[in-house]
SETI-702721 format. One record per residue: residue in three letters; z, x, y of N, C-alpha, C, O in turn; residue number from 1. Coordinates in steps of 0.001 Angstrom, whole numbers, always signed. Last residue first. Example, Ala and Ser with C-alpha at 12.3 -4.5 7.8 and 13.67 -1.06 7.14 Angstrom:
# residues 2
SITE resn    n.zz    n.xx    n.yy   ca.zz   ca.xx   ca.yy    c.zz    c.xx    c.yy    o.zz    o.xx    o.yy resi
SITE  SER   +7080  +12850   -2250   +7140  +13670   -1060   +7870  +12900     +30   +8039  +13409   +1138    2
SITE  ALA   +7800  +13190   -5690   +7800  +12300   -4500   +7800  +13200   -3300   +8465  +14236   -3319    1
# end
This chain:
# residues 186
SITE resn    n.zz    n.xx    n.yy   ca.zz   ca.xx   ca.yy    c.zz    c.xx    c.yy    o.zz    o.xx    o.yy resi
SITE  UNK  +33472  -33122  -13391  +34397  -33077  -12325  +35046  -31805  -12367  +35904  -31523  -11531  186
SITE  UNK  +29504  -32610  -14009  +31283  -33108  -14452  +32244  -32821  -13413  +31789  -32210  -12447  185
SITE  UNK  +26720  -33863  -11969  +28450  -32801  -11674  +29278  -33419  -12756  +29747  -34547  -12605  184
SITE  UNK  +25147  -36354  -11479  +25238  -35253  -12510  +25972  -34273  -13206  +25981  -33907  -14382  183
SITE  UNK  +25976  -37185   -8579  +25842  -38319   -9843  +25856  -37029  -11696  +26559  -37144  -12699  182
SITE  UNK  +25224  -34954   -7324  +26530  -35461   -7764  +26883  -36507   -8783  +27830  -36590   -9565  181
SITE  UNK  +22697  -34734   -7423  +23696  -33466   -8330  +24733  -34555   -8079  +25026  -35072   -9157  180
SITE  UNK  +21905  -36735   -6020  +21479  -36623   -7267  +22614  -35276   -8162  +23049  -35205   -9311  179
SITE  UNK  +22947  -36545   -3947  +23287  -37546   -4377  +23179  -37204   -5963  +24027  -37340   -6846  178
SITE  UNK  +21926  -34258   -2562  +23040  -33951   -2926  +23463  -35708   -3876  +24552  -35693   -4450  177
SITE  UNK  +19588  -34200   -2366  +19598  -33449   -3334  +20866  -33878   -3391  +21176  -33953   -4580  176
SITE  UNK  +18956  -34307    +657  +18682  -36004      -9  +19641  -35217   -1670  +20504  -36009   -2048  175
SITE  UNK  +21206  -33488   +2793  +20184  -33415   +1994  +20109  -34001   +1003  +21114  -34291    +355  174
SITE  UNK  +23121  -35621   +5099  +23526  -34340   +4548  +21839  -34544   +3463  +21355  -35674   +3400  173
SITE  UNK  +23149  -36710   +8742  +22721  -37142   +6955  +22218  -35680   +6225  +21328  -34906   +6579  172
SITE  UNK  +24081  -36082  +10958  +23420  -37299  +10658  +23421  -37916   +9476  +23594  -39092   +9154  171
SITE  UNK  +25811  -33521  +10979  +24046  -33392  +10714  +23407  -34969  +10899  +22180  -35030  +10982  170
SITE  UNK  +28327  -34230  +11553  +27673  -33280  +12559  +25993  -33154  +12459  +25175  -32855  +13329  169
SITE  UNK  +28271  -36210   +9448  +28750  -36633  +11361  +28305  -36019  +11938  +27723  -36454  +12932  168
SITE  UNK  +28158  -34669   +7327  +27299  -35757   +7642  +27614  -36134   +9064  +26595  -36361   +9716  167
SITE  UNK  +30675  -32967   +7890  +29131  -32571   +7712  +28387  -33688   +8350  +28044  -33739   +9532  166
SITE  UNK  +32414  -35097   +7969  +32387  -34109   +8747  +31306  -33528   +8814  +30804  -33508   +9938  165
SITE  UNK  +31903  -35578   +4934  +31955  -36694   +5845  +31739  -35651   +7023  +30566  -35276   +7002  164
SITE  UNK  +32292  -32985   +3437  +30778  -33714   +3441  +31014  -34909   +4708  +30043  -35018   +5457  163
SITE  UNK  +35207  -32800   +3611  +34212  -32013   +4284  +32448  -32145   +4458  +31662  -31630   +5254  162
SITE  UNK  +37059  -35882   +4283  +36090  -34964   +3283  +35363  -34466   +4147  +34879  -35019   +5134  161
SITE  UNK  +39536  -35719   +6973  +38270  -36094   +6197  +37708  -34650   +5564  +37720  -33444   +5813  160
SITE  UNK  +42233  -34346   +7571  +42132  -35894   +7044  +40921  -36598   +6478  +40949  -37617   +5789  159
SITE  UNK  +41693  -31873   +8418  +42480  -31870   +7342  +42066  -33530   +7152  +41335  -33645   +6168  158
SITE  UNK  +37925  -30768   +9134  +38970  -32117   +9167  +40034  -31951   +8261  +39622  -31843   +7106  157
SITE  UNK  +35578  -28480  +10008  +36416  -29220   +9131  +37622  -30027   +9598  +38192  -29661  +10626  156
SITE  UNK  +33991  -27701  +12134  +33700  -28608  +11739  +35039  -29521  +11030  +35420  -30662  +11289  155
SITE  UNK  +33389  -25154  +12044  +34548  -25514  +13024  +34512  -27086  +13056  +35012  -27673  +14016  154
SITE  UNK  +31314  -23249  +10213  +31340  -24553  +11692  +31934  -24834  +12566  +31524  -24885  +13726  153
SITE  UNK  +33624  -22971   +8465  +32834  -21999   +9268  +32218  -21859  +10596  +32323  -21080  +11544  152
SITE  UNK  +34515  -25498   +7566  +35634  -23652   +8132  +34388  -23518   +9179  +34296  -23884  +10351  151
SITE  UNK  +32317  -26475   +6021  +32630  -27068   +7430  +33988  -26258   +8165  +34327  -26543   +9313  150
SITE  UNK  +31452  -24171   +4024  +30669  -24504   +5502  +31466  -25398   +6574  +31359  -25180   +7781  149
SITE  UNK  +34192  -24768   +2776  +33936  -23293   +3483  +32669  -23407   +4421  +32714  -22836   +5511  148
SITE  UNK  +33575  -26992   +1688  +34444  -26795   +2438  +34050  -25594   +3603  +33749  -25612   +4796  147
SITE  UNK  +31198  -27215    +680  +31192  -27492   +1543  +32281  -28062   +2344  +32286  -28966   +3179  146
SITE  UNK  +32190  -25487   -1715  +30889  -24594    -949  +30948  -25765    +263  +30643  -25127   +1270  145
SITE  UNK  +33874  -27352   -2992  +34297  -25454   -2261  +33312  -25412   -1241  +33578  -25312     -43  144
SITE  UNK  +32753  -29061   -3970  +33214  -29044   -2680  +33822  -28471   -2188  +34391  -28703   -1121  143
SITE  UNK  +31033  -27656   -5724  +30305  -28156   -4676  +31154  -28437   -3475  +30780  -28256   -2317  142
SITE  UNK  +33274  -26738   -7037  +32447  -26015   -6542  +31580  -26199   -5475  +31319  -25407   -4570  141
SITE  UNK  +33862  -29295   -8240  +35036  -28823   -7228  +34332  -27708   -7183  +35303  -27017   -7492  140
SITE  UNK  +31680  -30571   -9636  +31973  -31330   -8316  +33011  -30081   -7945  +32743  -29892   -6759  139
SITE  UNK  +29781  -27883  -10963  +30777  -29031  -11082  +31019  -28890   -9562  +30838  -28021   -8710  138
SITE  UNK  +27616  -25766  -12031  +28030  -26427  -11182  +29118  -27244  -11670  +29329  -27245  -12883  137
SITE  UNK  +28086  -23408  -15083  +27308  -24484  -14414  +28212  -25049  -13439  +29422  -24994  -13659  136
SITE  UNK  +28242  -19387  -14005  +28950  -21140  -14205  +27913  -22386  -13792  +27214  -22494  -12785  135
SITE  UNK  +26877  -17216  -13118  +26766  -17366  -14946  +27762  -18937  -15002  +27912  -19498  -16087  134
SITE  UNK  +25143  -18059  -10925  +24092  -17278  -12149  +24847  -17082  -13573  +24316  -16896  -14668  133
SITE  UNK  +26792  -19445   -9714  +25803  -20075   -9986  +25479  -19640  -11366  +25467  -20244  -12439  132
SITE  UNK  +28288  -17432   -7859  +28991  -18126   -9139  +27595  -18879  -10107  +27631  -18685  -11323  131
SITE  UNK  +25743  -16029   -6715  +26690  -15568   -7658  +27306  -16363   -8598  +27126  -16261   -9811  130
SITE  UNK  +25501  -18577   -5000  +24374  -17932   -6199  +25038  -17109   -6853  +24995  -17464   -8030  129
SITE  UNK  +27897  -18586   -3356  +27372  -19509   -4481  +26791  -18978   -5732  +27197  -18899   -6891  128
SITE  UNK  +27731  -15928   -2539  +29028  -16072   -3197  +28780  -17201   -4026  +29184  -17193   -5189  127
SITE  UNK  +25341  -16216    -560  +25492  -15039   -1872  +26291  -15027   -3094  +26027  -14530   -4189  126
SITE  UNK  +26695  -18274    +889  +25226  -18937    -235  +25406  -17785   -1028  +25640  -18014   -2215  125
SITE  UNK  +28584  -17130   +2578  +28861  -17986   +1532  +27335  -18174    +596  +27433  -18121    -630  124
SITE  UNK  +27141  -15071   +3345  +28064  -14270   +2637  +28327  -15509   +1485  +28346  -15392    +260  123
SITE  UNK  +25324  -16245   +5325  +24761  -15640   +4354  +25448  -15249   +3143  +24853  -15068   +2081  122
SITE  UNK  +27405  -17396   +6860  +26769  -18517   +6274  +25933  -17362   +4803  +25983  -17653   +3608  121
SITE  UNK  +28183  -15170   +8317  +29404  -16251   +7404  +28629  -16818   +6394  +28986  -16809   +5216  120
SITE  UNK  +26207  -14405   +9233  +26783  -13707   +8398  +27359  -14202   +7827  +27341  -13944   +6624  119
SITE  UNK  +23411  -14879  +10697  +24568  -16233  +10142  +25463  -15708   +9018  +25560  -16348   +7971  118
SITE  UNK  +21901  -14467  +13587  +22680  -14123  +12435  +23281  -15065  +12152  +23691  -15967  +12882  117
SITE  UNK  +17854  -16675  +13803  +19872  -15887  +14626  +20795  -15618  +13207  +20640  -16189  +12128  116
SITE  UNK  +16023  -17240  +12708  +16118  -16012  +13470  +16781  -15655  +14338  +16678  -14843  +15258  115
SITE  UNK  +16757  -20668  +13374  +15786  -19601  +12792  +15930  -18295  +13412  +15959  -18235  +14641  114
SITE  UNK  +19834  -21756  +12841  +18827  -21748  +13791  +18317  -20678  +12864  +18904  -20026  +12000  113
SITE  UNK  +21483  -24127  +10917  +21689  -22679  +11450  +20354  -23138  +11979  +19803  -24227  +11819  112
SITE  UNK  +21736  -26545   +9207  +22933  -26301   +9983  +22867  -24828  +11000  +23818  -24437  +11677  111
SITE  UNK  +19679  -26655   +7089  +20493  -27651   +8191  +20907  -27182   +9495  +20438  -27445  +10602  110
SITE  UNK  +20113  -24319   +5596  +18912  -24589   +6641  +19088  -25898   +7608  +18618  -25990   +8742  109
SITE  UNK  +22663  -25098   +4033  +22676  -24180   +5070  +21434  -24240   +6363  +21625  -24220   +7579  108
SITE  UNK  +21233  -27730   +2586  +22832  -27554   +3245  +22314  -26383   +4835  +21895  -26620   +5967  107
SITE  UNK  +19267  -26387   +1137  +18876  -27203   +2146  +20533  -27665   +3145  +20568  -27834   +4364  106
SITE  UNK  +21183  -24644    -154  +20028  -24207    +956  +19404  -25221   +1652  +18982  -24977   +2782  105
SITE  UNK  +22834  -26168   -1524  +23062  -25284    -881  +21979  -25128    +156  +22106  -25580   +1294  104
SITE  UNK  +20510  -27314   -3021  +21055  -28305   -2555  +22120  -27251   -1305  +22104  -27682    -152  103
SITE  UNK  +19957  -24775   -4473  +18645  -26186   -3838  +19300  -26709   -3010  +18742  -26687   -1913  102
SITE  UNK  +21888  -24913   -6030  +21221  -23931   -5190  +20677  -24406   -4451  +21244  -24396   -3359  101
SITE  UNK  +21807  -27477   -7358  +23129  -26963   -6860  +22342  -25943   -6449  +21335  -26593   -6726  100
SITE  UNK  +19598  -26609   -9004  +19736  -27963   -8290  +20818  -27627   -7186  +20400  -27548   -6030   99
SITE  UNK  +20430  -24893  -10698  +18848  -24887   -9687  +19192  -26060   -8098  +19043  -26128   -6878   98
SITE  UNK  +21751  -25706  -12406  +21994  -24277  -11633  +21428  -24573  -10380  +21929  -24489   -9259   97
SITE  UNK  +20130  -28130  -13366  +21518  -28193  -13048  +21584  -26941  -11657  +21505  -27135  -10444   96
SITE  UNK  +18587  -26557  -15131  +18165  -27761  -13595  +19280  -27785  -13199  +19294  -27085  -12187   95
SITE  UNK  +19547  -23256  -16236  +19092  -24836  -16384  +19215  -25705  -14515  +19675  -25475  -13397   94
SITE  UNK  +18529  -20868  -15492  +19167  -21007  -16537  +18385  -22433  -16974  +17359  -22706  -17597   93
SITE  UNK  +18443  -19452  -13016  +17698  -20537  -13093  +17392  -20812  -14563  +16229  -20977  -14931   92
SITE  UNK  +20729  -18084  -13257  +20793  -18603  -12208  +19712  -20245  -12710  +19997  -21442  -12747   91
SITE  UNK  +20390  -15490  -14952  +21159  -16672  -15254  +21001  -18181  -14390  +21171  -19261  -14957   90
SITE  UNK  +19096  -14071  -13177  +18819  -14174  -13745  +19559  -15571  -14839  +18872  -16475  -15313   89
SITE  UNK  +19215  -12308  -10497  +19962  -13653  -10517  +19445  -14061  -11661  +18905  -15074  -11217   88
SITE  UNK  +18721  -10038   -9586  +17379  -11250   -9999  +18209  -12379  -10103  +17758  -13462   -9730   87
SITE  UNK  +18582   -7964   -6929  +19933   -8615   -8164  +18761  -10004   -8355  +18196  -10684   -7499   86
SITE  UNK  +16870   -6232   -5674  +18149   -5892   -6362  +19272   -6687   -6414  +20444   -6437   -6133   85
SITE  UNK  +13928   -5288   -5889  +15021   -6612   -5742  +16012   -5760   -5975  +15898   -4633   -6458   84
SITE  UNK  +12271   -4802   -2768  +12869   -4479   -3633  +14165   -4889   -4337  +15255   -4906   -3765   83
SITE  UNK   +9305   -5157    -941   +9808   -5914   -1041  +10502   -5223   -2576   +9724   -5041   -3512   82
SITE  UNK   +7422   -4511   +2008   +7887   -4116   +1097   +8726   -4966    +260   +9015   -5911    +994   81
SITE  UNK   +6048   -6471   +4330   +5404   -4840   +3979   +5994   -4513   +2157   +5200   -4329   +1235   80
SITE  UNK   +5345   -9401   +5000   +6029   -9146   +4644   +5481   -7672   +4152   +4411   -7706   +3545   79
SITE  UNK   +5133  -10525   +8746   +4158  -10003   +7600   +5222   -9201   +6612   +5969   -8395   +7167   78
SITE  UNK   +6217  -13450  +10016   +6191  -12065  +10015   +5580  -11571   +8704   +5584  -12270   +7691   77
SITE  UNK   +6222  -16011  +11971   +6047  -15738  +10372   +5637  -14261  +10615   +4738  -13986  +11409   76
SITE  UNK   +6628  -17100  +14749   +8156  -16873  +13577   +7607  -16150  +12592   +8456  -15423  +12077   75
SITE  UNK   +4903  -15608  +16930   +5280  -16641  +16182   +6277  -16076  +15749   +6796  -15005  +16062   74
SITE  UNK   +3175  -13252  +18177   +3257  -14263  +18936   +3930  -16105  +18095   +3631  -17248  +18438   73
SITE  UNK   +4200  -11016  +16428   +4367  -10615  +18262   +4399  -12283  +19404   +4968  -12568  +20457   72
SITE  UNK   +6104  -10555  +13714   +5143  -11221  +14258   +5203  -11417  +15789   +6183  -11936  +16325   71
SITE  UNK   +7292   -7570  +12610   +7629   -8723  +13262   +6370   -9410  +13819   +5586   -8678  +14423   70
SITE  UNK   +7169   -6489   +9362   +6655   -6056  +10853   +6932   -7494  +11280   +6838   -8452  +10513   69
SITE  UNK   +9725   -5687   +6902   +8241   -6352   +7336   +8051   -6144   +8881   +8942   -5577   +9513   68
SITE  UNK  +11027   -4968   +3963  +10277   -4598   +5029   +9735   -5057   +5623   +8629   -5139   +5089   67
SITE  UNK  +14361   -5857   +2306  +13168   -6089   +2754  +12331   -5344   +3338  +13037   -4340   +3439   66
SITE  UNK  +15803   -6155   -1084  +15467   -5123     -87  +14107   -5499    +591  +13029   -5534      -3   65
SITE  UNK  +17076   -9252   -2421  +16472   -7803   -2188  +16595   -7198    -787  +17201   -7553    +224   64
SITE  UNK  +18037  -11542   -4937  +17960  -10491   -3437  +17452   -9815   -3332  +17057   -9376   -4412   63
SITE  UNK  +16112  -14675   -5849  +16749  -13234   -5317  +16957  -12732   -4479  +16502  -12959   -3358   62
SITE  UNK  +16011  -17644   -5363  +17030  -16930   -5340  +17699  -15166   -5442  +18795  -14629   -5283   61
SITE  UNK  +12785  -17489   -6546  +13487  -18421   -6149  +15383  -17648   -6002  +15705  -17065   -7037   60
SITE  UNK  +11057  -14631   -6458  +11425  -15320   -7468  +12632  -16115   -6485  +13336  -15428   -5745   59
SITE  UNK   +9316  -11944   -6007   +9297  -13116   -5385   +9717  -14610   -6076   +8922  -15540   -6211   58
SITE  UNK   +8734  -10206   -8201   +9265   -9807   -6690   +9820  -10782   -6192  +10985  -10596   -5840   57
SITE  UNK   +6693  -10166   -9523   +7445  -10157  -10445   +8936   -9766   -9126   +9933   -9099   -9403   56
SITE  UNK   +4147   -7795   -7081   +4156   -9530   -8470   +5711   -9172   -9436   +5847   -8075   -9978   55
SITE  UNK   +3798   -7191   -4887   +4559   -8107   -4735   +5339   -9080   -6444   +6118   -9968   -6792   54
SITE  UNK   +1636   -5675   -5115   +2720   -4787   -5235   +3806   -5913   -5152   +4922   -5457   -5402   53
SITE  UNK    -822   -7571   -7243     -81   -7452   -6117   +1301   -6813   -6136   +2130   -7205   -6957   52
SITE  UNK   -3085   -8220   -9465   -2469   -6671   -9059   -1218   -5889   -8219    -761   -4747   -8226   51
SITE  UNK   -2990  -10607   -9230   -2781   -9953  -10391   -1843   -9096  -10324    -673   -8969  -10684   50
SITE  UNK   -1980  -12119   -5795   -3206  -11663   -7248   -2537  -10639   -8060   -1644   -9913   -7624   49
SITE  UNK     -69  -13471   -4502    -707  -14168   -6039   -1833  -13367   -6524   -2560  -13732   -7448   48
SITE  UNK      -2  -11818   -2493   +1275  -12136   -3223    +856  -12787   -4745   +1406  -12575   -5826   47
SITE  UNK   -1376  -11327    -366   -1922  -10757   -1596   -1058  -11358   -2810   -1473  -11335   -3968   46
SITE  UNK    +870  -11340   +1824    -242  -11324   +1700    -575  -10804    +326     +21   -9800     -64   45
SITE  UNK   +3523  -12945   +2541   +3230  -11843   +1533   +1570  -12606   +1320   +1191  -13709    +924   44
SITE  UNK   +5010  -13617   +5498   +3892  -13789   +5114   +3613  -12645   +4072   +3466  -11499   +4496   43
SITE  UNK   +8361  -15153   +6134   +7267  -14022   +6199   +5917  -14458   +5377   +5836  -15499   +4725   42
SITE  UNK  +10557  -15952   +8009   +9708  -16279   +7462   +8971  -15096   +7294   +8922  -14176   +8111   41
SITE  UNK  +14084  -16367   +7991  +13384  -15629   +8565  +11917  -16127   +7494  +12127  -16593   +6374   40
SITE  UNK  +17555  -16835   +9048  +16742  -17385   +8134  +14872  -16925   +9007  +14560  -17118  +10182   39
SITE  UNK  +19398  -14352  +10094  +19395  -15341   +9493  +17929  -15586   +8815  +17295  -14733   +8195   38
SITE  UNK  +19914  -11362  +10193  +18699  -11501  +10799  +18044  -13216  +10621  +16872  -13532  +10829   37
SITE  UNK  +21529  -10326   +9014  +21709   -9546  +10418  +20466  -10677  +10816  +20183  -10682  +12014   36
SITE  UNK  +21764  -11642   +6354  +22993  -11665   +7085  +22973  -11173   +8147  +24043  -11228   +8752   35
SITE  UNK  +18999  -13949   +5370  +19584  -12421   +5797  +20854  -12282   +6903  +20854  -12743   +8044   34
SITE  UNK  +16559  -15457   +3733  +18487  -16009   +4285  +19032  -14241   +4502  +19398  -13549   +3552   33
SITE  UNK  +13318  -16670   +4054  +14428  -15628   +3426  +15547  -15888   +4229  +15480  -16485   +5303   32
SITE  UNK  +10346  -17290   +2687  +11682  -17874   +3419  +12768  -16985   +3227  +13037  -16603   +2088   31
SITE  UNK   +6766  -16932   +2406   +8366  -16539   +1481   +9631  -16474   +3013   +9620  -15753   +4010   30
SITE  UNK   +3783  -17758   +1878   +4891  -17846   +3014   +6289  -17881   +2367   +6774  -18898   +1872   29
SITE  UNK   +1374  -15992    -198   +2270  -16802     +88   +2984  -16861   +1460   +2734  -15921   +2214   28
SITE  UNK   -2406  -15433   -1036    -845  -15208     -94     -54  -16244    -282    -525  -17357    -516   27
SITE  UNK   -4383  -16645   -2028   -3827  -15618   -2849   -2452  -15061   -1664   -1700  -14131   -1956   26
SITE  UNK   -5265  -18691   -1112   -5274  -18720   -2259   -4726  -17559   -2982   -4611  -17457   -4204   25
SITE  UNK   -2507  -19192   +1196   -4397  -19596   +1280   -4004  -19024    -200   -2834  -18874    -552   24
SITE  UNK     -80  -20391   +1294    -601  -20071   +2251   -1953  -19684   +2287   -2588  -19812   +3334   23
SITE  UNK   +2559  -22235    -361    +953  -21585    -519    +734  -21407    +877   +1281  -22168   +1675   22
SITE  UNK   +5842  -21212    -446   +5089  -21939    -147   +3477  -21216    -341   +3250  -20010    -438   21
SITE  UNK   +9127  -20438   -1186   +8191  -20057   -1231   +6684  -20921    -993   +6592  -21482   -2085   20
SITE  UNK  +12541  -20049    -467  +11620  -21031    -473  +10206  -20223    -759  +10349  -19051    -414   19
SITE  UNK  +14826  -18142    -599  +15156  -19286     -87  +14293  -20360   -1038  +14722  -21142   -1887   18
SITE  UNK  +15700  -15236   -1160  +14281  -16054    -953  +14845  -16919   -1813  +15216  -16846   -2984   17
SITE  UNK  +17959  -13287    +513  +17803  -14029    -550  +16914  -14831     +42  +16958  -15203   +1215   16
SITE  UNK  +17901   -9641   +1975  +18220  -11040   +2326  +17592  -11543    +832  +16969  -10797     +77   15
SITE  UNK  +18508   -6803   +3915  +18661   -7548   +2817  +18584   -8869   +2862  +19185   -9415   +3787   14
SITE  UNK  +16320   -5383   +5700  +17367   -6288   +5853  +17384   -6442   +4465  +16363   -6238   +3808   13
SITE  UNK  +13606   -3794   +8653  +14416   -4186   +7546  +15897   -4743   +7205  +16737   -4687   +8103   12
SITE  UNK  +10759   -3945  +10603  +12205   -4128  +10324  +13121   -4274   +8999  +12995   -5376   +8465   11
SITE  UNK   +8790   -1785  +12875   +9623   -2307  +11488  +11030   -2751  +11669  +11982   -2362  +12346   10
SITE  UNK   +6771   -2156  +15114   +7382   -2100  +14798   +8136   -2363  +13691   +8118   -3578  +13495    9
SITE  UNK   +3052    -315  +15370   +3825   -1246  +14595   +5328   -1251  +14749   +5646     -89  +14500    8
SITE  UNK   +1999   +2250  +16157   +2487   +1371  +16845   +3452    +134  +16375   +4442    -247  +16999    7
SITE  UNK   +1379   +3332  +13613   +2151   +3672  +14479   +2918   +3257  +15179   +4126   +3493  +15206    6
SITE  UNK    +923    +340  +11063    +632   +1627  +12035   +1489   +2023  +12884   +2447   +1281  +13102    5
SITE  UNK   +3064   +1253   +7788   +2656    +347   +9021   +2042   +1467  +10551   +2378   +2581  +10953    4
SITE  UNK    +601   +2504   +4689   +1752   +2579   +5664   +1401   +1725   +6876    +259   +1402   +7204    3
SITE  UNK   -1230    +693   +2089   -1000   +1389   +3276    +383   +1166   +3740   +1145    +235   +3479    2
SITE  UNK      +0    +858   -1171      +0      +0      +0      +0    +904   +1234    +905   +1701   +1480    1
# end
């Protein structure tokens, strides 16, 4: 892979892919959750062919090691390098796991701005996906994880559930969460 030009500025970060989307037939648009650099978009060019320095890289919940050049007149930045280091492999075990991740991230993308830090917020989703990759979900995990978002917020209520408080501050918490909960042993 060529080097970035001269002029080019770089940036790098650790961060967890969020989301992944089509972007023409052989690039993707990969979403990422980074503790200096919150929620950030990039563009992996080449990302679906064969050959791509990207392939076996770009997997729903990993971490890694990033590179990419900042985009001069938008949000979506070109993604340069990309090195995992932790696949989370357990993680996408069963629907369940998945779901409860899913449901996290649409949680957190709620609640934060694009391309501001969200260290609290990055530390808790790492600490999910962690428990995630070797415990199946249950309801008193889920309402760990949205305890510690409505702490974080400044949100939380000793007298109301931390999802109520949520839902007040967002309108209406992500459609995902009905469905895991109906699912959650206790």
């Amino acid at each position: 892979m060529p080097g970035p030009r001269i002029w080019e500025t770089i940036e790098k970060s650790t961060a967890i892919l969020l989301r992944k989307t089509l972007l023409t037939e052989s690039s993707l648009i990969v979403h990422w959750c980074s503790r200096e650099h919150g929620f950030i978009r990039t563009v992996a060019k080449g990302a679906r062919r064969p050959a791509s320095a990207f392939a076996g890289k770009l997997d729903l919940f990993y971490t890694a090691d990033l590179v990419w050049v900042p985009a001069k007149k938008s949000d979506l930045h070109t993604l340069k390098e990309v090195d995992v280091s932790d696949f989370r492999l357990g993680l996408q075990s069963t629907w369940l796991r998945v779901l409860a991740a899913s449901y996290f991230v649409k949680l957190l993308e709620s609640v934060a701005e694009t391309e501001t830090p969200v260290e609290s917020l990055y530390d808790l989703l790492r600490r999910a996906l962690d428990y995630l990759t070797s415990h199946e979900p249950n309801r008193k995990a889920v309402l760990h994880f949205e305890r510690e978002l409505a702490h974080d917020l400044g949100v939380a209520e000793t007298d109301t559930a931390p999802i109520h408080a949520l839902r007040q501050m967002l309108h209406r918490v992500p459609e995902q969460r009905a469905t895991l909960w109906e699912q959650l042993p206790g």
